[in-house]
C-alpha positions in Angstrom: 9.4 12.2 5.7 8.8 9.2 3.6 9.1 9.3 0.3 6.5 8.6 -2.4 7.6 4.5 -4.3 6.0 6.0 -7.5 8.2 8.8 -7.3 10.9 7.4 -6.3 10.7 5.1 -9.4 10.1 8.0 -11.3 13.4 9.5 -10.7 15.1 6.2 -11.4 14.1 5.9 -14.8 12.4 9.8 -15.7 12.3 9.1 -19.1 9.6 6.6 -19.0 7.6 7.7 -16.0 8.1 11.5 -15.8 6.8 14.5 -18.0 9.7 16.7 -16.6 12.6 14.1 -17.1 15.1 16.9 -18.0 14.9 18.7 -15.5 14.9 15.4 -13.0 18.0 14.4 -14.8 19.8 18.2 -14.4 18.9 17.9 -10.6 20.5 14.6 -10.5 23.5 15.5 -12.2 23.8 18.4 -9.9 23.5 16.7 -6.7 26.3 13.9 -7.7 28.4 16.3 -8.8 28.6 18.2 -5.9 31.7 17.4 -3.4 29.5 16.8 0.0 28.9 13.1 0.3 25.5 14.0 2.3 23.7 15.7 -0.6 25.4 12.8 -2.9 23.8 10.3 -1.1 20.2 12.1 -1.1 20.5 13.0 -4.9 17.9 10.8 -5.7 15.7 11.6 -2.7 15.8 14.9 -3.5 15.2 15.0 -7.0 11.9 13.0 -6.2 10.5 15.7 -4.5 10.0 17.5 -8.0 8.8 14.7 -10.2 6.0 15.1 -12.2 4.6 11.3 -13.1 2.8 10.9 -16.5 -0.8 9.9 -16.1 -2.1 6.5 -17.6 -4.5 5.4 -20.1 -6.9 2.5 -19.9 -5.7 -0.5 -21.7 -8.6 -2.7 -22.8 -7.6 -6.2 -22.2 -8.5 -7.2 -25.9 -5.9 -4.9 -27.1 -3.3 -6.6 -25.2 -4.6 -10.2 -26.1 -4.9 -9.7 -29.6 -1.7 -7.3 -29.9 1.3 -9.6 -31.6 4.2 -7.1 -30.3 4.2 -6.1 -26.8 6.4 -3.0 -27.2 3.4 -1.6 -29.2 1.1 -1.8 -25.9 0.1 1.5 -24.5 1.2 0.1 -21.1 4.7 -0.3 -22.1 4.9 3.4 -23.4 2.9 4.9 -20.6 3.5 2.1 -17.6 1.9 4.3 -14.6 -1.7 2.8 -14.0 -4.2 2.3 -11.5 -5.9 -0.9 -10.8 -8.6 -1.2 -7.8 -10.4 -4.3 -6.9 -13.8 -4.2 -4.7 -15.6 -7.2 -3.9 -19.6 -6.5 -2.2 -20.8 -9.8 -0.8 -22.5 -9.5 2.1 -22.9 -13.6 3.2 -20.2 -14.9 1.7 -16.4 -15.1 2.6 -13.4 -13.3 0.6 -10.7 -15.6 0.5 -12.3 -17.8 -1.8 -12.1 -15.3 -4.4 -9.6 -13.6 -3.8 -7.0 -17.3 -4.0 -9.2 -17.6 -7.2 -7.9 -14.6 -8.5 -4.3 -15.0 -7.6 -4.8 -18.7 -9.2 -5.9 -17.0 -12.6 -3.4 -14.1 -12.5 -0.6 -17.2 -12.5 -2.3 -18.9 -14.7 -2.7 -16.2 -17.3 0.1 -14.1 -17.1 2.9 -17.1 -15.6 3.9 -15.1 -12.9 2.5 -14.9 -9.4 0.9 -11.7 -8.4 2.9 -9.1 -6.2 1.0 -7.7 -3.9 2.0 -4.0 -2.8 -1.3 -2.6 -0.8 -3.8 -4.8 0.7 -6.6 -2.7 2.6 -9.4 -4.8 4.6 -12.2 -3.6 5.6 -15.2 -5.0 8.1 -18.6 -4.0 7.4 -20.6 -4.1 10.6 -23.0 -7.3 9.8 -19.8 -9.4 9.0 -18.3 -12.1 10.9 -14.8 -10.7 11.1 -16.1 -7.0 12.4 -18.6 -9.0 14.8 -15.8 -11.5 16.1 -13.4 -8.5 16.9 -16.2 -6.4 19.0 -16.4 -9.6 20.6 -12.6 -9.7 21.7 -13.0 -5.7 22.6 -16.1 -6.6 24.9 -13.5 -9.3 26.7 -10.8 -7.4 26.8 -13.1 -4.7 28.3 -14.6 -6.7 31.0 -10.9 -8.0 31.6 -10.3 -4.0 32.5 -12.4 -3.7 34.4 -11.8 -7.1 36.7 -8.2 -5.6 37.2 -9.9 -2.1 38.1 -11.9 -3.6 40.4 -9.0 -5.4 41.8 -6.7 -2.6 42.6 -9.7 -0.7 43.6 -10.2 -3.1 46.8 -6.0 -3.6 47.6 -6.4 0.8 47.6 -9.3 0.8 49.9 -7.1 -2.2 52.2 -4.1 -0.3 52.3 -5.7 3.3 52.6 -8.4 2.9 55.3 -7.1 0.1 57.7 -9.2 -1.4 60.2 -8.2 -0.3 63.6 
């Protein structure tokens, strides 16, 4: 079973991220100090079953522009957010955009973005969605060619003339 990154962080550093970092901590402490070298080397596997992550706040970004210490930022304090991106244009292309937006993010900030999750999704009208029916229509007609292929060296070898 895979195990959760966010939890996974969480037990790393529970003080930040975690509501229950005591008992994360005892759990840790209990595993490593245990003789087997199995259950010492899921310690922290284990204890990230039970993590509780704290939830985050919105952060205006005019709080963090105008804000002259950063260890005052909410974010720093409560790091655990949730930032989602959608983009509705129906006749116009995405990657212009979306290398604008990496551009800006390393222009602002002066660090490229890391990108952890990238979902894509076709609508039906769009080019993308309509070129891949068109390779599934191929690749179907390609089927059936071999079908009908084997079909014929079947009916030759099974019902020979005499």
């Amino acid at each position: 079973m895979a195990v959760d990154i966010n939890n996974l962080i969480g037990t790393i550093n529970p003080k930040v991220f975690c509501e229950n970092a005591k008992e994360i901590e005892e759990a840790i402490e209990q595993s490593l100090s245990s003789l087997d070298a199995n259950t010492k080397a899921n310690a922290y596997l284990d204890a990230s079953k039970i993590v509780k992550l704290k939830q985050g706040d919105y952060i205006d970004i005019m709080d963090t522009r105008l804000s002259k210490n950063a260890f005052k930022l909410e974010g720093i304090k409560n790091p655990i957010e949730d930032h989602k991106l959608s983009y509705d244009v129906s006749m116009q292309s995405i990657e212009q955009i979306y290398f604008w937006i990496l551009d800006y993010i390393g222009r602002e900030y002066g660090k490229g973005a890391e990108k952890l999750i990238d979902n894509f999704i076709s609508s039906p009208s769009s080019g993308h969605f309509s070129e891949i029916q068109g390779r599934a229509t191929r690749m179907q007609e390609e089927a059936m060619k071999i079908f009908q292929t084997a079909n014929t060296v079947l009916r030759s070898v099974l019902n020979p003339k005499l």
